[in-house]
N, CA and C of each residue as an Amber inpcrd file, in Angstrom:
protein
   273
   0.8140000  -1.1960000   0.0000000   0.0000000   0.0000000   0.0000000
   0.8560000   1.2580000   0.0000000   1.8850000   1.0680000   0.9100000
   2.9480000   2.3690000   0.8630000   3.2110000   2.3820000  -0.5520000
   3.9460000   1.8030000  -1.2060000   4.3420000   1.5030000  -2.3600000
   3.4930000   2.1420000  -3.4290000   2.2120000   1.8630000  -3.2490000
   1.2840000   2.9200000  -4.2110000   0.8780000   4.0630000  -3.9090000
   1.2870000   4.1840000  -2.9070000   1.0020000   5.8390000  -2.3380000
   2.7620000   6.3650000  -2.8660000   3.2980000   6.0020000  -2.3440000
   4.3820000   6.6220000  -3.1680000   4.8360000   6.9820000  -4.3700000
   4.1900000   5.9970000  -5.4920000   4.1560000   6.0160000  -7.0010000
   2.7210000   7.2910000  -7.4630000   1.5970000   7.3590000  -6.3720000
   0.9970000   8.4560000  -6.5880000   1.7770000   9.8440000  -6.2990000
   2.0520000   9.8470000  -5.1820000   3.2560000  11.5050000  -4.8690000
   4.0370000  11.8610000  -6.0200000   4.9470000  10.4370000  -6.1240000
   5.3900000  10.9900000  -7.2100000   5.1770000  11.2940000  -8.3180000
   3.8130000  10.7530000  -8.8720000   3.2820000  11.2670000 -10.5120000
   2.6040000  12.2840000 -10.1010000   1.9330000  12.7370000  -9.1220000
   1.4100000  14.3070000  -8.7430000   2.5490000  14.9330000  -8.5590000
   3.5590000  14.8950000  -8.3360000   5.1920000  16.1720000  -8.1390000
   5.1370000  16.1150000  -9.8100000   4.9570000  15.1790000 -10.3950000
   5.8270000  15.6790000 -11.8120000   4.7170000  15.8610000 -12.0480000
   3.2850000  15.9000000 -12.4210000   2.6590000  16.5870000 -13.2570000
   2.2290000  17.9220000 -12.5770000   2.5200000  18.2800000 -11.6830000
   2.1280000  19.6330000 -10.7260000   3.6420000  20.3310000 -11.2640000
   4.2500000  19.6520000 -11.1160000   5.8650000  20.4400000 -11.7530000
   6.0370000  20.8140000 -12.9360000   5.6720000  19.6510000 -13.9850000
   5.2100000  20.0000000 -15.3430000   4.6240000  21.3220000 -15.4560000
   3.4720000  21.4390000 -14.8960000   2.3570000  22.1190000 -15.0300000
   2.9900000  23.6230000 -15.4520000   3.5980000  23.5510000 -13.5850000
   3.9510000  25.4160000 -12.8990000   4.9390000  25.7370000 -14.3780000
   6.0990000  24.5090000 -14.2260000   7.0590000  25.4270000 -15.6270000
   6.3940000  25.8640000 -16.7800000   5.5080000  25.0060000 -17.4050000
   4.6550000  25.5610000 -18.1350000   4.1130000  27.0880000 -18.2930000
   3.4160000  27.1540000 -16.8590000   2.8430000  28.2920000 -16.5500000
   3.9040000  29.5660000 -16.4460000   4.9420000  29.0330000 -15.6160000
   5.9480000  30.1380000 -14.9710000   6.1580000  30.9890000 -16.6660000
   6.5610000  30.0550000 -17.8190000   7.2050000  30.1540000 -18.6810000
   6.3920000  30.9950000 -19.7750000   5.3280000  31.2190000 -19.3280000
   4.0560000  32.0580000 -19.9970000   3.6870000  31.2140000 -21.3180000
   3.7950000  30.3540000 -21.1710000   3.1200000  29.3330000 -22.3680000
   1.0650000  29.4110000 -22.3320000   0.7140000  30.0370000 -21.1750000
  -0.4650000  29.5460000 -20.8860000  -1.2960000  31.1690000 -21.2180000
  -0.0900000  31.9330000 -21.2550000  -0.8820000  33.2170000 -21.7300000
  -0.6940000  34.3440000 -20.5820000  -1.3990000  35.4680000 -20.5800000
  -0.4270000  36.6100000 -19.5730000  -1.7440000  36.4910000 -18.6380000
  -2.8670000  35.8570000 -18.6210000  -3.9550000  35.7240000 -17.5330000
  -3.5720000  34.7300000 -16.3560000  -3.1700000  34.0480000 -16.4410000
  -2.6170000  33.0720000 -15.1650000  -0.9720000  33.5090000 -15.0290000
  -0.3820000  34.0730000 -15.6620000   0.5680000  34.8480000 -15.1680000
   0.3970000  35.9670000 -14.1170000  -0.4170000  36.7280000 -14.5910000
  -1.3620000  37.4510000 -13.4080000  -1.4650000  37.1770000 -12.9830000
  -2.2400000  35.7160000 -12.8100000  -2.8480000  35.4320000 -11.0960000
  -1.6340000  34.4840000 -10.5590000  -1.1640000  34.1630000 -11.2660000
   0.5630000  33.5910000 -10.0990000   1.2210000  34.7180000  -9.8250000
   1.0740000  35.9960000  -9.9720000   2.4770000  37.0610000  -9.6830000
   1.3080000  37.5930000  -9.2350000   0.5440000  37.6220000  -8.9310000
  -0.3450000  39.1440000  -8.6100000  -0.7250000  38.8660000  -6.7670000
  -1.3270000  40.1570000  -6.2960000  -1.3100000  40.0920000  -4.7230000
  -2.9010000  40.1680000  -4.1760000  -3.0140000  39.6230000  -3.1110000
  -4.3190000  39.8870000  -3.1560000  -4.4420000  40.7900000  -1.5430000
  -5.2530000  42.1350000  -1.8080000  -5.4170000  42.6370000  -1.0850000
  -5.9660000  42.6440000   0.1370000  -5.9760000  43.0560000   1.4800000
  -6.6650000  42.6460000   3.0700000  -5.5520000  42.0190000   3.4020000
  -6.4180000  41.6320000   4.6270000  -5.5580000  40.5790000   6.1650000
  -5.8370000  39.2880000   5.7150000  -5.1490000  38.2980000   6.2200000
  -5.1980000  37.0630000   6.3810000  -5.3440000  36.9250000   8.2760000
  -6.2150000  35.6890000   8.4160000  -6.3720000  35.3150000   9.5040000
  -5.1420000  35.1600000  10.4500000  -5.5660000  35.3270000  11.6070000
  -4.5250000  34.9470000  12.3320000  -4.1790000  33.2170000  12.9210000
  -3.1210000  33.0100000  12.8750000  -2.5620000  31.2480000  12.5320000
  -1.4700000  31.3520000  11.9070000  -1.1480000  29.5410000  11.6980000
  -0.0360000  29.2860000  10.8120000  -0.2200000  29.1280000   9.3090000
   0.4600000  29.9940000   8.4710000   0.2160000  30.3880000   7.2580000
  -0.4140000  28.7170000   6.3410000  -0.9260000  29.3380000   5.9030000
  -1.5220000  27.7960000   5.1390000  -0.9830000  27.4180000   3.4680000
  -1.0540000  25.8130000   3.6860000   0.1020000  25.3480000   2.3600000
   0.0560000  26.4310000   1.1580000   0.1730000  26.3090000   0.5090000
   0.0140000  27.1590000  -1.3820000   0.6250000  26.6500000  -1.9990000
  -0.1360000  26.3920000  -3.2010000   0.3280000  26.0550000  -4.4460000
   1.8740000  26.6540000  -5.0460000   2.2940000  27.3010000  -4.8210000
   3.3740000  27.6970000  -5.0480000   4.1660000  27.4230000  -4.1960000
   3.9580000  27.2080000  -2.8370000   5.0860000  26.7200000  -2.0060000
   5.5860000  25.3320000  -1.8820000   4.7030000  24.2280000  -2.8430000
   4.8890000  23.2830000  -3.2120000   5.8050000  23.0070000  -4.4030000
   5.4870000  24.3350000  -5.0340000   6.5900000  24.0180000  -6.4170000
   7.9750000  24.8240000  -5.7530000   8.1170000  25.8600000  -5.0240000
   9.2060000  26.0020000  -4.7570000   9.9520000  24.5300000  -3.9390000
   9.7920000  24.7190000  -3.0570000   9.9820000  23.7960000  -2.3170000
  10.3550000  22.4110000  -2.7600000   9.7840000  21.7340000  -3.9660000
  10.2040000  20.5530000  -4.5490000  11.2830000  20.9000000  -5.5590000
  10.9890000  22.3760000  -5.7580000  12.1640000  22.9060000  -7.0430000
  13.3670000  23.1200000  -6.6670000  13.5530000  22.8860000  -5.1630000
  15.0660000  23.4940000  -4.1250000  15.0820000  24.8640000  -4.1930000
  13.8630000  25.4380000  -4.6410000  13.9990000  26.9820000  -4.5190000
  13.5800000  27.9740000  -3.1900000  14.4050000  29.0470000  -2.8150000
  13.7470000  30.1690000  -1.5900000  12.8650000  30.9620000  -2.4950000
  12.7060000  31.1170000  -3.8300000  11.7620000  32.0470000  -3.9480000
  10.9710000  31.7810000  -5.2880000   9.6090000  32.9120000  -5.4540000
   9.2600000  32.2790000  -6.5770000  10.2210000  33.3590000  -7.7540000
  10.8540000  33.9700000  -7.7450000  11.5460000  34.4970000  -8.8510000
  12.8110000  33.6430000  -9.2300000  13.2100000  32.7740000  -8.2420000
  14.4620000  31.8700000  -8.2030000  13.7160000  30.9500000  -9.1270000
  12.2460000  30.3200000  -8.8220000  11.4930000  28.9760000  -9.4500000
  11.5620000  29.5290000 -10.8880000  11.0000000  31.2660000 -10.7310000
  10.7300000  31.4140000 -12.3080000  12.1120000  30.8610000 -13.5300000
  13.4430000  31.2860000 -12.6700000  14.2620000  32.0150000 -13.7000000
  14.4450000  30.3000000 -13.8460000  14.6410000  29.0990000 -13.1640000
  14.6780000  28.2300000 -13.5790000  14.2630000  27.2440000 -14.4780000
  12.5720000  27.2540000 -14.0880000  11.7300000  27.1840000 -14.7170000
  11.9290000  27.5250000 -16.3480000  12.4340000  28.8130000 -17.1990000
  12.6790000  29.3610000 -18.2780000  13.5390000  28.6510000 -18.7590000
  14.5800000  27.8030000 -18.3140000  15.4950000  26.9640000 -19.0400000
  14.4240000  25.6280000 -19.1130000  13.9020000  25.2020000 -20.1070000
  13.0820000  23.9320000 -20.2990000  13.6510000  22.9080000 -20.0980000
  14.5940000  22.6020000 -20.7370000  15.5870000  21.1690000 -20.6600000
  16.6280000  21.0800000 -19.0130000  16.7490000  22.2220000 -18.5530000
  16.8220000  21.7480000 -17.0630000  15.9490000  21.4510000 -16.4910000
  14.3530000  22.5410000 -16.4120000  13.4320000  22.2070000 -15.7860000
  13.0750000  20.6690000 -15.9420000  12.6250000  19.9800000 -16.9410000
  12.6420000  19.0500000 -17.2990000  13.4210000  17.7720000 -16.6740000
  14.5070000  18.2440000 -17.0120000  15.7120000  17.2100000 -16.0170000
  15.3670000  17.2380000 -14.7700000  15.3780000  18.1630000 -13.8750000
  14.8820000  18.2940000 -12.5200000  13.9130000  18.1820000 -12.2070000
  12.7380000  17.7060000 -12.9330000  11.4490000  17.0120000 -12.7360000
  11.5920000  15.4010000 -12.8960000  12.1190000  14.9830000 -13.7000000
  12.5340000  13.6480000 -14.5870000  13.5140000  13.4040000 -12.7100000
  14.3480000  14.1270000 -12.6410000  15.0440000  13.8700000 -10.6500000
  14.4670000  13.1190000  -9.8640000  13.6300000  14.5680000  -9.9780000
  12.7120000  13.9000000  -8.7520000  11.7460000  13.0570000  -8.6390000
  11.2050000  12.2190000  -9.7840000  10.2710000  11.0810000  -9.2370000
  11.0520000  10.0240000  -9.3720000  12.1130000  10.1780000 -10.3180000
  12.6790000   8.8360000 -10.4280000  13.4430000   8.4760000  -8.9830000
  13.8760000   9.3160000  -8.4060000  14.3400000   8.9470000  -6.8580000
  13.6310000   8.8820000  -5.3600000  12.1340000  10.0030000  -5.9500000
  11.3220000   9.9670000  -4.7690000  11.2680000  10.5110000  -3.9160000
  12.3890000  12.0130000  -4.3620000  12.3570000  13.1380000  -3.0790000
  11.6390000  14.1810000  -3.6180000
């Protein structure tokens, strides 16, 4: 059972990874570029900040930021490689 939960993580990291470079890379058009770079105005509750979609792709990308994810992201054939990384080993 572990075993298939693990082969799921890892095909959700690479197609969630796929995805963001895609996106980062403006392949998807300058409207979801917007809404990945853009801010949203008010307070947030008080607590511990909650997951985000982007802190998942940094974070699996070895990146501190999302401008670090972007500039990586823009090289395809690394991005690529460093997706192709990480499921084949499982981190």
């Amino acid at each position: 059972m572990a075993d298939v939960d693990e082969r799921l993580l890892q095909q959700f990291m690479k197609r969630k990874l796929g995805y963001a470079g895609h996106n980062m890379r403006g392949s998807s058009g300058p409207l979801l570029q917007i809404s990945l770079e853009g801010e949203i105005e008010g307070k947030r509750r008080q607590g511990r900040p909650r997951r985000n979609w982007m802190g998942d792709v940094k974070e699996w990308s070895g990146s501190t930021s999302y401008g670090d994810t972007k500039r990586k992201a823009e090289n395809r054939e690394k991005w690529r490689d460093m997706v192709a990384s990480l499921t084949e080993d499982g981190t």
